[in-house]
C-alpha positions in Angstrom: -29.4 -2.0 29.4 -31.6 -0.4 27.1 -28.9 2.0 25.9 -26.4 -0.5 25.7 -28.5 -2.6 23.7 -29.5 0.2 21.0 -25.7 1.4 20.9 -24.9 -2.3 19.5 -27.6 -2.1 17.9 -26.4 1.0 16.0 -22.7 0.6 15.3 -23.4 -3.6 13.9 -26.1 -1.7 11.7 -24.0 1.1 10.3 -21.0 -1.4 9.7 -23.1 -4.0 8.0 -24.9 -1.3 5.8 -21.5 0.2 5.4 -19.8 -3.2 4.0 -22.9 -3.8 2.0 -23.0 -0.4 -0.1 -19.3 -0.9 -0.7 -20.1 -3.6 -3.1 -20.4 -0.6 -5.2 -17.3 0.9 -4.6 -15.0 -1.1 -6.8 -18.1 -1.4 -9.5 -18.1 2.7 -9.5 -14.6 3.2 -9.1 -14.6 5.1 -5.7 -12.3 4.1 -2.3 -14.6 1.5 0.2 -13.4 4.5 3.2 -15.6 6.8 1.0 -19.2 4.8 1.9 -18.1 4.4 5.5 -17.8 7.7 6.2 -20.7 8.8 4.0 -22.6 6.7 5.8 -21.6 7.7 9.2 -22.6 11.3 8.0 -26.0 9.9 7.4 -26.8 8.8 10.7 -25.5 11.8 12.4 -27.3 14.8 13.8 -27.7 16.5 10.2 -28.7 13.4 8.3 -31.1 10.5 8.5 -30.3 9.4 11.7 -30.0 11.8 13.8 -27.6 10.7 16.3 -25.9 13.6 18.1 -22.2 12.7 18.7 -20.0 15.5 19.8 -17.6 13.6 22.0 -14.2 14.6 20.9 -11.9 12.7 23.1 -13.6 9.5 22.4 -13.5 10.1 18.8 -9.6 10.6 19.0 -8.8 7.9 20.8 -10.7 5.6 18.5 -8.8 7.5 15.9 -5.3 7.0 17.5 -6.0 3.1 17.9 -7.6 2.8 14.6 -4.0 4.4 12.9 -1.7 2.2 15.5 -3.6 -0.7 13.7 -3.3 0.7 10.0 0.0 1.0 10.4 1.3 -2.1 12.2 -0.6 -4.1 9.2 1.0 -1.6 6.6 4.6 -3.0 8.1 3.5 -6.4 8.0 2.9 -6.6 4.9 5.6 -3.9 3.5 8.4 -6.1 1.7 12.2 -5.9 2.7 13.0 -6.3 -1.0 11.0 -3.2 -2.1 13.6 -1.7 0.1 15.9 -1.9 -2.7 14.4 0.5 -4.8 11.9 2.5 -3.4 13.6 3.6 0.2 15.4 6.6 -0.5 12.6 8.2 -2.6 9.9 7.1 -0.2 12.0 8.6 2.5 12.6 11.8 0.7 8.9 12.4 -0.1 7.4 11.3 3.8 10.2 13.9 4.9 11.6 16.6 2.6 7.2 16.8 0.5 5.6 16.7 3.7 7.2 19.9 4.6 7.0 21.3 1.3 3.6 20.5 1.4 2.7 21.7 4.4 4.6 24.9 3.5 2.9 25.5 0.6 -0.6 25.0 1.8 0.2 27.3 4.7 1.2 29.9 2.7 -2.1 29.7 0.9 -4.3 29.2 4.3 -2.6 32.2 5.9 -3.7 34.6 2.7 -6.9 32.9 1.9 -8.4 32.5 5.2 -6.8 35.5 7.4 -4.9 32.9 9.7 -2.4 33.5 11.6 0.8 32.2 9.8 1.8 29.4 12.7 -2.1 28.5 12.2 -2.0 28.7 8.4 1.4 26.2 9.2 -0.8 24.2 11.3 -3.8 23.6 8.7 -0.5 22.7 5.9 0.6 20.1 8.6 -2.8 18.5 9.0 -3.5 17.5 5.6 -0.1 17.3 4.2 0.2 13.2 4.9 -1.7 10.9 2.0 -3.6 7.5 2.5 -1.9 4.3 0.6 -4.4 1.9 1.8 -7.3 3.5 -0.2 -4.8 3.2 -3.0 -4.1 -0.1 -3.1 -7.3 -1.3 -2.3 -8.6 0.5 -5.4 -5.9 -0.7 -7.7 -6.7 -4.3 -6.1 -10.2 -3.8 -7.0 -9.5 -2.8 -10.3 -6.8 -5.8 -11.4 -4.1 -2.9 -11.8 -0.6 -3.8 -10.8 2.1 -0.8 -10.8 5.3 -1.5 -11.4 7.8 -2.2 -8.8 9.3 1.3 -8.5 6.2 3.4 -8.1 4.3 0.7 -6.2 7.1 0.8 -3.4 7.4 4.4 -3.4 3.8 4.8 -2.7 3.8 2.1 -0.3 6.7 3.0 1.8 5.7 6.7 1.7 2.5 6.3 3.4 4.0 3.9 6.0 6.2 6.8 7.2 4.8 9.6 6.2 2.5 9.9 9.0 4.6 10.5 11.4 6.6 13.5 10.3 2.7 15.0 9.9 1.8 14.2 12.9 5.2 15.6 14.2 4.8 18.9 12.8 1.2 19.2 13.8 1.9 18.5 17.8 5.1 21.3 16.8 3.0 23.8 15.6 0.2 23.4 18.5 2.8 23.2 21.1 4.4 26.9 19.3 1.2 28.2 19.1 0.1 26.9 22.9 3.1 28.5 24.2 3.4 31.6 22.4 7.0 30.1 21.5 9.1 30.3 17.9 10.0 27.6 15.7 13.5 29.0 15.4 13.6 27.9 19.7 16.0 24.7 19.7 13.7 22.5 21.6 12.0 21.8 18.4 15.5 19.9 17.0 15.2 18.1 20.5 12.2 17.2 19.7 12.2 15.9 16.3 15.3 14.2 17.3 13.6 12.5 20.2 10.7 11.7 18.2 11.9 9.7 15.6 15.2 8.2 17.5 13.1 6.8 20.1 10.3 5.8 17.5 12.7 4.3 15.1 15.0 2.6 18.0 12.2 1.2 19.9 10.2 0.0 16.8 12.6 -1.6 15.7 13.8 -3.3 18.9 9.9 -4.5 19.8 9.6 -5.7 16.3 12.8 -8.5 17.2 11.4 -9.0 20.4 8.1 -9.7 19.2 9.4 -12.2 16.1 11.4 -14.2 18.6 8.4 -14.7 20.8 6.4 -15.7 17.8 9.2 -18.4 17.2 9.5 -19.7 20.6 5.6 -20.1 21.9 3.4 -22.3 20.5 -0.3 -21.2 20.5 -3.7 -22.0 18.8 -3.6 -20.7 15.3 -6.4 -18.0 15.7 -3.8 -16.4 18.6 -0.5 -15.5 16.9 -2.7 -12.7 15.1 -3.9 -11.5 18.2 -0.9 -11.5 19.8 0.8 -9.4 16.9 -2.1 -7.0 17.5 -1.7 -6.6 21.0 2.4 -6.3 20.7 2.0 -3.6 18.2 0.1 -1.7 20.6 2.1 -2.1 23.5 4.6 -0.6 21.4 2.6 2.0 20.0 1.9 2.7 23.9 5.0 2.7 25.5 7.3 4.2 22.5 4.6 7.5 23.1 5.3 7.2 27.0 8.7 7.2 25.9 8.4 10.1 24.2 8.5 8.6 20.8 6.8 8.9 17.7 4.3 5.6 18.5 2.9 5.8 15.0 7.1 5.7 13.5 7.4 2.5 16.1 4.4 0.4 15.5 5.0 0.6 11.4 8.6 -0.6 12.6 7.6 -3.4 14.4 5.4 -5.1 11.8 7.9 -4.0 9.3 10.4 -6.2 11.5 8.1 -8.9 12.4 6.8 -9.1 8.6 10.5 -9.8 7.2 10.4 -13.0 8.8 7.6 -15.8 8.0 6.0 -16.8 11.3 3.6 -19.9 12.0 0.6 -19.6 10.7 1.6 -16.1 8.0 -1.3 -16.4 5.7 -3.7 -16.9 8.9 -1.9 -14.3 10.4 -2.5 -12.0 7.4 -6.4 -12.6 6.5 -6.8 -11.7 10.4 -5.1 -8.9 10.2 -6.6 -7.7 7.3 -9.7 -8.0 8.6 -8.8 -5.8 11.8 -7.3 -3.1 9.9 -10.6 -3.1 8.0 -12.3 -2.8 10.6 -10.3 -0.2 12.5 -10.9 1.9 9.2 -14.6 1.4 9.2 -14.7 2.2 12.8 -12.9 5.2 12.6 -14.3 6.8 9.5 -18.0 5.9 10.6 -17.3 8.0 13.9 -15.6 10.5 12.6 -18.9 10.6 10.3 -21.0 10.7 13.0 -18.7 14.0 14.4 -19.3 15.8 11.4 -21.5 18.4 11.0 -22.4 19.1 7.1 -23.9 22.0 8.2 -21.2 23.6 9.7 -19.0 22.5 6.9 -21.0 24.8 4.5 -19.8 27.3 5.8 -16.4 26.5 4.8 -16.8 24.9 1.8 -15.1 27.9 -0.6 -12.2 28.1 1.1 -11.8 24.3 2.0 -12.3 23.6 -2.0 -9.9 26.2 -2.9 -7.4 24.5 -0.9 -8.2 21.1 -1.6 -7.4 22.1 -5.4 -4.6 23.7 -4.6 -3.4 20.5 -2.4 -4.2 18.3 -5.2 -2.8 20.4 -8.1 -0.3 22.4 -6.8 1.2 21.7 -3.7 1.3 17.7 -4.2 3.0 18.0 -7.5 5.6 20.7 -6.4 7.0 18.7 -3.5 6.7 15.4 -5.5 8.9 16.8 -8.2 11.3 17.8 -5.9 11.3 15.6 -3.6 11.5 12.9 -6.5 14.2 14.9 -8.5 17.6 13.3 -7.3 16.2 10.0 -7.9 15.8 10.1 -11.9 12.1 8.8 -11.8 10.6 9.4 -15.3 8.2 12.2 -15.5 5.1 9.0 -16.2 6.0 7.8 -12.6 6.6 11.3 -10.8 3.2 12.2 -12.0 1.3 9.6 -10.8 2.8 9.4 -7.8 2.1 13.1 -7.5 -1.6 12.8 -8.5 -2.4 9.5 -6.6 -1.6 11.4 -2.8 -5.1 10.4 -1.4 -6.2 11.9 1.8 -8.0 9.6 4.2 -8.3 9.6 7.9 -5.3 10.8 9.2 -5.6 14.1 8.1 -9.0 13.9 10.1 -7.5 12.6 13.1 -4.9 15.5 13.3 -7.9 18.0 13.0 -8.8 16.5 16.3 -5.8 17.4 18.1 -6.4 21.5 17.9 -10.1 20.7 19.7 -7.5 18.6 22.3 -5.5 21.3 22.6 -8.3 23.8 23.0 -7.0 26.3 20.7 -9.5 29.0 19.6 -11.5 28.5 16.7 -10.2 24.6 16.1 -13.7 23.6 14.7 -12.9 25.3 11.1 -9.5 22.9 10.4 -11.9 19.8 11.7 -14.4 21.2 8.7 -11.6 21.6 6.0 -10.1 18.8 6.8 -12.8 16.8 6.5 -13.5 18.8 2.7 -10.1 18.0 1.5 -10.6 14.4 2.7 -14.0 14.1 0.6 -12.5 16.0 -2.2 -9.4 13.7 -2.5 -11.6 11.0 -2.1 -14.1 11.7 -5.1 -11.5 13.0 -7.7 -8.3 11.0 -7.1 -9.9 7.9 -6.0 -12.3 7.7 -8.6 -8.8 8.3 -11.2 -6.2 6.0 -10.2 -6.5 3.3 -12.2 -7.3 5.6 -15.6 -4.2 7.9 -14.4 -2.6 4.2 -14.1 -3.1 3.2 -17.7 -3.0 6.7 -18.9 0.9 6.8 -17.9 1.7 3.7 -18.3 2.7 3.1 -14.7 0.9 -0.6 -14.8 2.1 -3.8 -16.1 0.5 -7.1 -16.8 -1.1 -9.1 -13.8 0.3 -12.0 -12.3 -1.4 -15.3 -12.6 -1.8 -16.2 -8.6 -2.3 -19.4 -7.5 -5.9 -20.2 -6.1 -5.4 -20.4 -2.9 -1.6 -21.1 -0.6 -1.4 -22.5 2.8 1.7 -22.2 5.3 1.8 -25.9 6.4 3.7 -24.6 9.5 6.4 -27.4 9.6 9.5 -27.1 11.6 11.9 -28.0 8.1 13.4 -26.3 5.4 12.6 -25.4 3.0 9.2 -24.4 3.9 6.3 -26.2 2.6 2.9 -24.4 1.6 -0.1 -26.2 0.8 -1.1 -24.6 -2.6 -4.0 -25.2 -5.0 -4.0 -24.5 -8.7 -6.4 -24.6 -11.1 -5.4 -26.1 -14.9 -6.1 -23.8 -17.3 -6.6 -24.4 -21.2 -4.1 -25.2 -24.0 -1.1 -24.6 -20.9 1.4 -27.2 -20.4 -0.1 -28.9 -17.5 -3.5 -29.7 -19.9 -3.3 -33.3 -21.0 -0.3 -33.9 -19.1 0.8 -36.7 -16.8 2.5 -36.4 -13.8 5.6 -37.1 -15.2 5.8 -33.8 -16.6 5.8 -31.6 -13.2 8.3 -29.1 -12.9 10.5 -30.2 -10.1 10.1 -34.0 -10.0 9.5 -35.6 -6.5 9.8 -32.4 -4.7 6.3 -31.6 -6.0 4.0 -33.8 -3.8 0.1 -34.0 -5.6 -2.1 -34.4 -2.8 -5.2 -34.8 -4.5 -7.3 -33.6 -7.7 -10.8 -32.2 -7.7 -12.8 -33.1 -10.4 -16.2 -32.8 -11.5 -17.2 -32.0 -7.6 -14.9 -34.9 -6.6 -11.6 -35.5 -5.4 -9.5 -37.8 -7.1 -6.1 -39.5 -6.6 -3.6 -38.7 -9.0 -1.8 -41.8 -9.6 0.1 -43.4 -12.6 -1.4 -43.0 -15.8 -3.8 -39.6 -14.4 -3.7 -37.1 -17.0 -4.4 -33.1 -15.9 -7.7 -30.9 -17.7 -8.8 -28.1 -18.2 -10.3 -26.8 -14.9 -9.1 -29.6 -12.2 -8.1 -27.8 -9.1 -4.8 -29.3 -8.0 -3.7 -29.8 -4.8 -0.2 -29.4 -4.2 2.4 -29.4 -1.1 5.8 -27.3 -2.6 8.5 -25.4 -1.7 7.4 -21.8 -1.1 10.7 -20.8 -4.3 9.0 -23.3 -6.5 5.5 -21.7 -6.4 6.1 -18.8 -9.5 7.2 -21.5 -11.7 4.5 -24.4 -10.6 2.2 -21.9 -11.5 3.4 -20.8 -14.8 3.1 -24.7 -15.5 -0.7 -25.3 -14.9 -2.0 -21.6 -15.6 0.3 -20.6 -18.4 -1.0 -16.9 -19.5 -4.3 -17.8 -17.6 -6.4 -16.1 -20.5 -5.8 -15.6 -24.2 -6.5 -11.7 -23.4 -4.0 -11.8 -20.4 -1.8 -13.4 -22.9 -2.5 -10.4 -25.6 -1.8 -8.1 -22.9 1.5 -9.3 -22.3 2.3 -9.4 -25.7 1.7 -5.8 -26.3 3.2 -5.1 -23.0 7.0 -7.2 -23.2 6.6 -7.9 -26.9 6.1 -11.2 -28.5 10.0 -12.6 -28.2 10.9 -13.5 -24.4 14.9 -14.0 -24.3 17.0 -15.1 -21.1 18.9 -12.6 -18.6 22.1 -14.0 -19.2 21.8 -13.8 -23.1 24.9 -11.8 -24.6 24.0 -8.7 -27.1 26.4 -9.7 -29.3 24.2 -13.1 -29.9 21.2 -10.8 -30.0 22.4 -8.6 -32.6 23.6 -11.4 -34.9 19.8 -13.0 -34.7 17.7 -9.8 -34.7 20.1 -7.5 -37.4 20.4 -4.9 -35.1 23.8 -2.5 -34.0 24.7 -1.9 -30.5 27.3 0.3 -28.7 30.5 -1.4 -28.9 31.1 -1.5 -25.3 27.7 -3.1 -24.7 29.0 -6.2 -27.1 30.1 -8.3 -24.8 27.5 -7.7 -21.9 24.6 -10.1 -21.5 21.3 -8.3 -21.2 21.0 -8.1 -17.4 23.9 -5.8 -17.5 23.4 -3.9 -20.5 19.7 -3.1 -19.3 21.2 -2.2 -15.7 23.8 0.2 -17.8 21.4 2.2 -19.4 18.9 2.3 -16.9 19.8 5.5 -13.9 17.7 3.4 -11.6 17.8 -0.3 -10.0 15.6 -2.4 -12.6 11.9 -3.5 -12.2 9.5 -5.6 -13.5 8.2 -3.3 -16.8 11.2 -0.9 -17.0 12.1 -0.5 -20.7 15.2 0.5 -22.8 16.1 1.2 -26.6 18.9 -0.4 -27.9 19.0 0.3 -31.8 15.6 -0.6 -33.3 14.5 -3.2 -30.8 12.6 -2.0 -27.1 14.0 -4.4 -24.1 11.4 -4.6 -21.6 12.2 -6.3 -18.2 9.7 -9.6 -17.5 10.7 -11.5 -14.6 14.0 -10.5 -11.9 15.2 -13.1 -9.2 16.0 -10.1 -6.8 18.3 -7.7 -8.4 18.8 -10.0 -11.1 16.9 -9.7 -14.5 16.0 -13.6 -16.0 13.6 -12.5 -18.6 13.9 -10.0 -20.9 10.6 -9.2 -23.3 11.8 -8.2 -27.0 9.7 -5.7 -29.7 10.7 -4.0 -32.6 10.1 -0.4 -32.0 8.1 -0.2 -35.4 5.2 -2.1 -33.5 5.2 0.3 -30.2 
């Protein structure tokens, strides 16, 4: 009892001192993961602590659970729509620069270190697969929002990139196990098998899964549980299958997440919170396996190749991998530099202890280096290397808080509170001047600490937080109504950004030249701007994608799918 006691005892206090010191992480402008492991190191046998934790097997099975997790909240929350743009790329770089990567760094481990080249191929697989989350939750924490092209890329990558690393890792042990070749045609078999299965089977648990959700009604804290455990059945039984598990469970919340569900936001914050805490979990233990000592005696050669990872390899196999796509060398490089390493490449060191291949302690120890080494220098970059290349564009005023109201109609209704900000159209105004009419229901004003009735004659101010029941495709435009540009320096920002003239989508360039004085291609005459931006673009157009016609920069501001409604306008003279 008294064990069990002082193991709770240990693991609630390294969490909650782990979640407390990452109230620094966004202030210092280094990735949450970082603290959590740092502080896992510091209670193990080496640090403060001095807990002694050498059980490999448990450690990789918290790791496998904590990734099945990850993932099935990375599909959940991975837009169809950023499909449209970003799929091909992001498929490109989880398949063709993972194994340019893992080539690369090979090479290098198999001259540096004296490995064996299947093993030097072995330590290129392990840390050739990047973390998004610590990404994004950086970028989050900083107010930066990439545009729609790179954002997708990044985030689709790291949803499916994972696999194909783990895939080459079990590969290479299996080679090495069996004193086999890679050239034997079991390996085809394999990879075939692998990511069929995985893709098949995700995909088919995913509709299974949604259909339950639509058909069973439970308490609202439930549905996210039950999303939980279905992801991991499938993770489970797509590996018995002889699937890739990790490929399947990104599937099924990629399939699940397409359709809105009762109770999504709930759904969301829960699983938010589990795949926060799967990461805390797994990074503190994989802390508490480390041994900095050990490490030391690896740290030349595990900061050679973390630099070379980081400044070589990366960028090679993100230019290529990137180069039938026509991404603009801003967004290739920031993609390229932005390829943090976080726990997976950890994990995978765990599987050549599993295997019991001789001498797997050193690619645990530079694994865990390149990890740290990612961690400190990329993560502490991304949202400079954001601004830097001009990869970001102007934040979106969000609402302050929405509600699925869960009602069995259609459209669906949210619950959505705004807040009135000053000198925007909703300030001073009555209720007869909300957007939409009757299909905009005012539930209630608070006021001064109170909450009021809006009836007739009740004028909005500055600071009321309204509450509002509305169509979920009425929200962006509600919005724009009581927060206008939210701030004067958000309103500067976008200024600078789309330029100080906002023009419609369908607008023709012939009406545009005539106003503005300026001289067009003749074929472009008759095109409204949505198509003469699409013409000269090489890409499908996003949110911040910019072209030149003449003397005036056309800067895309607002797209209804693939259709641009809002052009910004600037003379080039002021960029």
């Amino acid at each position: 009892m008294d064990a069990t006691n002082s193991f709770i005892l240990l693991g609630a206090l390294l969490l909650f001192t782990s979640i407390l010191a990452g109230m620094a992480s966004s202030r210092f402008g280094f990735p949450l993961l970082l603290i959590f492991l740092g502080v896992g190191m510091l209670a193990g046998q080496d640090g403060v602590g001095g807990v002694v934790f050498d059980d490999f097997q448990t450690a990789f099975l918290i790791g496998n659970l904590a990734l099945a997790i990850i993932l099935l909240d990375g599909g959940l929350r991975t837009h169809i729509r950023t499909f449209r743009v970003a799929l091909r790329p992001a498929v490109s770089l989880a398949t063709v620069g993972v194994m340019i990567t893992a080539g690369a760094m090979g090479a290098l481990a198999t001259w540096l270190m004296g490995f064996d080249w299947y093993y030097g191929l072995l330590m290129g697989a392990i840390i050739g697969s990047t973390d998004a989350a610590a990404v994004f939750s950086l970028l989050k924490g900083s107010g930066t929002r990439l545009n729609e092209r790179v954002g997708s890329t990044l985030e689709i990558e790291s949803g499916i990139n994972d696999p194909m690393a783990i895939f080459l890792t079990i590969t290479l042990l299996e080679v090495i196990s069996a004193g086999q070749s890679l050239l034997d045609p079991w390996i085809l078999v394999f990879l075939v098998q692998q990511f069929g299965i995985g893709a098949v089977l995700g995909v088919a648990f995913g509709f299974l899964l949604r259909e339950v959700l639509r058909r069973i009604e439970l308490a609202e804290g439930l549905y996210a549980l039950l999303i939980a455990s279905g992801g991991l059945l499938s993770f489970a039984l797509i590996n018995e299958l002889g699937g890739s598990g990790f490929l399947g469970v990104y599937l099924t919340g990629l399939v699940i997440g397409t359709a809105r569900n009762r109770g999504t936001f709930h759904v969301l914050r829960i699983m938010d919170g589990l795949a926060w805490l799967a990461q805390a979990g797994m990074f503190l233990i994989l802390g508490l396996l480390v041994t900095p000592t050990a490490v030391l005696d690896q740290i030349v050669p595990a900061l050679i190749l973390a630099f070379a990872l980081l400044l070589v390899a990366r960028p090679i196999a993100i230019w290529i991998g990137l180069w039938p796509f026509h991404f603009n060398w801003r967004e290739t490089t920031f993609i390229a530099w932005v390829g943090l390493r976080g726990a997976v490449p950890i994990v995978l060191a765990l599987f050549p202890m599993i295997y019991g291949i001789p001498d797997a302690e050193r690619f645990f120890e530079i694994a865990y280096v390149v990890v740290i080494t990612s961690l400190l220098i990329q993560g502490s970059t991304v949202p400079l290397a954001a601004r830097l290349l001009k990869v970001e564009v102007p934040p979106l005023a969000e609402p302050r808080q929405r509600a699925d109201l869960n009602l069995p109609i259609e459209p669906r209704l949210e619950m959505v509170q705004f807040v009135v900000g000053e000198h925007t159209d909703a300030d001073g105004a009555g209720l007869d001047r909300l957007p939409f009419g009757e299909s905009v229901t005012v539930a209630g004003v608070v006021r001064n600490l109170a909450l009021r009735k809006a009836e007739r004659g009740f004028r909005f101010q500055a600071g009321d937080i309204v509450l509002t029941i509305i169509p979920e495709d009425m929200i962006n435009d509600l919005n724009r109504f009581f927060t206008g540009e939210r701030r004067k320096k958000a309103a500067l920002a976008e200024q600078t950004f789309f330029g100080a003239f906002s023009l419609r989508g369908g607008a023709r360039i012939a009406d545009l030249a005539q106003v503005y004085g300026i001289q067009p291609p003749e074929a472009l005459q008759e095109a409204t701007l949505d198509e003469a931006i699409k013409s000269l673009l090489r890409n499908p157009p996003v949110v911040g994608d910019s072209v030149d016609l003449d003397r005036v920069s056309l800067t895309v501001r607002e797209m209804d799918g693939p259709t641009i409604t809002q052009v910004g306008l600037k003379f080039r003279e002021e960029t």
